[in-house]
N, C-alpha and C positions, 0 to 999 in steps of 0.2 A: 504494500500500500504506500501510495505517495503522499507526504504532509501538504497540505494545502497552499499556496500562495498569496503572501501578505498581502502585494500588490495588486491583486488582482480584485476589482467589482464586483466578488461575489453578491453584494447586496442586493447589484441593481439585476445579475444578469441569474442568479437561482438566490432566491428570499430564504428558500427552507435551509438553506448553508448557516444564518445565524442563530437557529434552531439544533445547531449540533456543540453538542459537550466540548468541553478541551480536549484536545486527543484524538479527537474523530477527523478520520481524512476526509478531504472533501473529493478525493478520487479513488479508484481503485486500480491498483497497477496491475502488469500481469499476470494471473494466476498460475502457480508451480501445475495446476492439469491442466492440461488443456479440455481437457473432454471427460464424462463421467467414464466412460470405462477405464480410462486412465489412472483417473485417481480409485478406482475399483483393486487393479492390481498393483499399485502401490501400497493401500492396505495390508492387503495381500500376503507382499512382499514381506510389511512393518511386522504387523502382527501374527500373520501365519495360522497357529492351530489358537487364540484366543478365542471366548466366546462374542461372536456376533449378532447371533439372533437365539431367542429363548424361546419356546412356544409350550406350553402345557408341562412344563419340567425337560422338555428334550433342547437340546441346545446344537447350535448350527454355529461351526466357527468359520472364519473367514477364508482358509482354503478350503472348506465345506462347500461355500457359500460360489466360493470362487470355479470351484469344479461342477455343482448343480447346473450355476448359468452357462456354463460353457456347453454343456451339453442341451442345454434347453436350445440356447440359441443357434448348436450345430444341427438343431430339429428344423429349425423357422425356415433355416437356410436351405438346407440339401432335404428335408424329409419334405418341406411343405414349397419350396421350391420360391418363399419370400425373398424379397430384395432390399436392397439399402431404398430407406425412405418410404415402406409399405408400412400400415400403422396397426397395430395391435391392439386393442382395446384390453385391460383392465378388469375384473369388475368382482371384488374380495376384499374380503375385510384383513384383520390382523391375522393372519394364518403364514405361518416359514416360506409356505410356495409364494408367496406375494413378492418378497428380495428377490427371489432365483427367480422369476418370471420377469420381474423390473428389469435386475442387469441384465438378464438373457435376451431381452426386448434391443437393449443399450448397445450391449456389444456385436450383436449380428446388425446394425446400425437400423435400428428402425427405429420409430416414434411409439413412444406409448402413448395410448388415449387412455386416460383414467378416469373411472366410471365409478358412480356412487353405488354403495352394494342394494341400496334403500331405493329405488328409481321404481317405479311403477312402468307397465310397458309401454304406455304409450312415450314417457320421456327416455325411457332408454332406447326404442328405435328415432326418434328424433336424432339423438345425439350419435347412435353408429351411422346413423344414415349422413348428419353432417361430417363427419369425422372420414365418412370411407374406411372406417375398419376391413380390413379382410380376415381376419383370427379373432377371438376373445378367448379369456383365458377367465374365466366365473366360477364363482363358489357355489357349489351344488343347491347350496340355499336358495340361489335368485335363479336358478336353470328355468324352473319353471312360466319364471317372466320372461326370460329370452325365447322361449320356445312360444310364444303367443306371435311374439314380432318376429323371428328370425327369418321369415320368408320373404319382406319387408325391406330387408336390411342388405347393404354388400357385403359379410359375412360369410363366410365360406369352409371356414374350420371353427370349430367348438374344442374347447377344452378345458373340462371341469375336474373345478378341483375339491374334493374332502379336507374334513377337517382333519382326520388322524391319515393323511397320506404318510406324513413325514412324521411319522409318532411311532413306528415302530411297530411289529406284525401283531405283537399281543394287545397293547397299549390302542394302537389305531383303530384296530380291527374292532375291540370293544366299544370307542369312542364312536364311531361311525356306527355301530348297531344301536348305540342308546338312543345318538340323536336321529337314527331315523324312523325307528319302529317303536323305542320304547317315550321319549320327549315327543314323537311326532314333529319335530322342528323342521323337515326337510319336507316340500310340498311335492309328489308325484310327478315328475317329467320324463320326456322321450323327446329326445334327436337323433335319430339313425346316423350312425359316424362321427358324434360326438368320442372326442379321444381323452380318457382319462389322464390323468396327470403324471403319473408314476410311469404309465407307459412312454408318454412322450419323452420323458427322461432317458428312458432305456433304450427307444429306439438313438434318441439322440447321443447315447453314448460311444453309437459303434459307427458313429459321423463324424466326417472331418469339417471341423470350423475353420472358416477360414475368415479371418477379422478384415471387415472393410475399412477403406480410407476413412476417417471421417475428420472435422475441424469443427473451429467454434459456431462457424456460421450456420452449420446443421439442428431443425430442428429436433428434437429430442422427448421434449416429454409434453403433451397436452391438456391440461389440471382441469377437475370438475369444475373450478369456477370463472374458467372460458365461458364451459358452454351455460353457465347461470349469468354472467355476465352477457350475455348476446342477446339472452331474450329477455330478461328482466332490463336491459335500457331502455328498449322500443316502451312496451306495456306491460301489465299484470293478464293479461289476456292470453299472452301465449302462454307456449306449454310448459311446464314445470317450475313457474311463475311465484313469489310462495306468496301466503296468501296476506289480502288489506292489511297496511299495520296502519293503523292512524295517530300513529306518532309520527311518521315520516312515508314520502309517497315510494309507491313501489317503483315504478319507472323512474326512482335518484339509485343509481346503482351505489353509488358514494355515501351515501346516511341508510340505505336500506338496513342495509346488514347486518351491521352489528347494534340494532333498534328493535331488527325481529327477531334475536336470541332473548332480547329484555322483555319484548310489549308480551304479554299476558295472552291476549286473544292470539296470537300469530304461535306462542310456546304449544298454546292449547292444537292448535290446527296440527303441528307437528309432533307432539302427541300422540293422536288419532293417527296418523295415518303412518307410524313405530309400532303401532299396536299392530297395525295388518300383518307383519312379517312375527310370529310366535318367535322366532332363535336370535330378535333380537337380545331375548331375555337371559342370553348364557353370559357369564360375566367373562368366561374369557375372551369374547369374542368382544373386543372395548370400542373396534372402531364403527360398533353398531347403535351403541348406545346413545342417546340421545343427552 
């Protein structure tokens, strides 16, 4: 990071520069990665067998982490025959596959589209539809709502994932029976040629990755609140819009937002419609909860 310049106008030519503390640069120089998968195997490199990712007591260390995506993404590439800049959708809560699907997205250089796991079908085909997904990679919980729109959508490969995939044959295998016959949390769906998760590991493991050019100019990752920013400018009329606050109008993407976590009636709206998904209610699943 570079120190700022005494001489220089910042007042006149960026105002929010005399709004930073002592110490704070007013520029950023350039960064030691250039690109996330970069700084992925530097990691890597750093820490090696540390723990990385935790998930239900099982733990995922960084050459774990680092060998999962490598093979995920020698899937995308030679199994599925994706190319640099084709976009991948997303759409999982806190579960270990979420990392290895991210970088494995990263390093075969593709764009992730990240998708809210909570979307009801009509706003999750909107959004593959604007995105041009051709893969998603979804937690078995929301399959059922991709299977309403998937015919709708450019989408082309499925691939879902459980919660105990990466938990271990006894540990999983139980986990995955509770929540789907004994909690009932996982709603009934069918996709012919939907490819589980563990598999696409496996097939990706006896593929050769071969890592694309990529630089900073490449886009990379596409954040749920793109596409809540796109329609919430225009009106509250479009789709997945959230609903009146009458503290602040909805078409201000700039005061909405953090207005409708506080106003009472908008809590309540979101509420209701947490309740429709029952497995929001398992506590390790945190990125569900409201």
């Amino acid at each position: 990071m570079t120190d700022a310049q005494p001489d220089r106008p910042q007042g006149a030519e960026r105002p929010w520069l005399r709004q930073y503390p002592p110490g704070v640069a007013a520029e950023i120089g350039p960064l030691p990665h250039p690109t996330v998968p970069a700084l992925v195997d530097a990691a890597v490199k750093k820490f090696g067998d540390r723990a990385a990712f935790e998930n239900f007591g099982v733990r995922l260390s960084y050459r774990d982490v680092d060998h999962l995506s490598r093979d995920f993404a020698a899937w995308l590439q030679q199994g599925l025959g994706l190319k640099k800049g084709d976009r991948v959708a997303v759409m999982m809560p806190n579960l270990l596959q979420y990392p290895v699907a991210l970088f494995g997205i990263l390093r075969a250089g593709m764009v992730v589209v990240s998708v809210n796991p909570l979307y009801t079908p009509r706003e999750l085909e909107h959004q593959l539809q604007d995105s041009g997904a051709s893969a998603i990679v979804i937690f078995e919980g929301a399959a059922a709502v991709l299977q309403q729109v998937l015919r709708a959508t450019p989408v082309r490969t499925v691939v879902v994932a459980s919660v105990g995939d990466m938990l271990g044959l006894v540990k999983g295998t139980l986990l995955n029976f509770v929540l789907r016959h004994v909690k009932k949390m996982v709603p009934a769906w069918s996709m012919p040629g939907a490819v589980r998760f563990p598999e696409a590991l496996a097939r990706g493991a006896g593929l050769r990755f071969e890592p694309p050019a990529v630089d900073t100019e490449d886009l990379r990752v596409v954040p749920p609140v793109y596409w809540w920013i796109r329609r919430t400018s225009l009106s509250c009329s479009t789709p997945a819009a959230p609903p009146a606050c009458p503290r602040a109008p909805c078409s201000s993407t700039a005061t909405c937002w953090p207005t409708w976590s506080r106003c009472t009636p908008c809590f309540a709206a979101r509420s209701r419609r947490a309740r429709r998904w029952p497995w929001h209610r398992c506590p390790s699943i945190t990125s569900l909860r409201w």
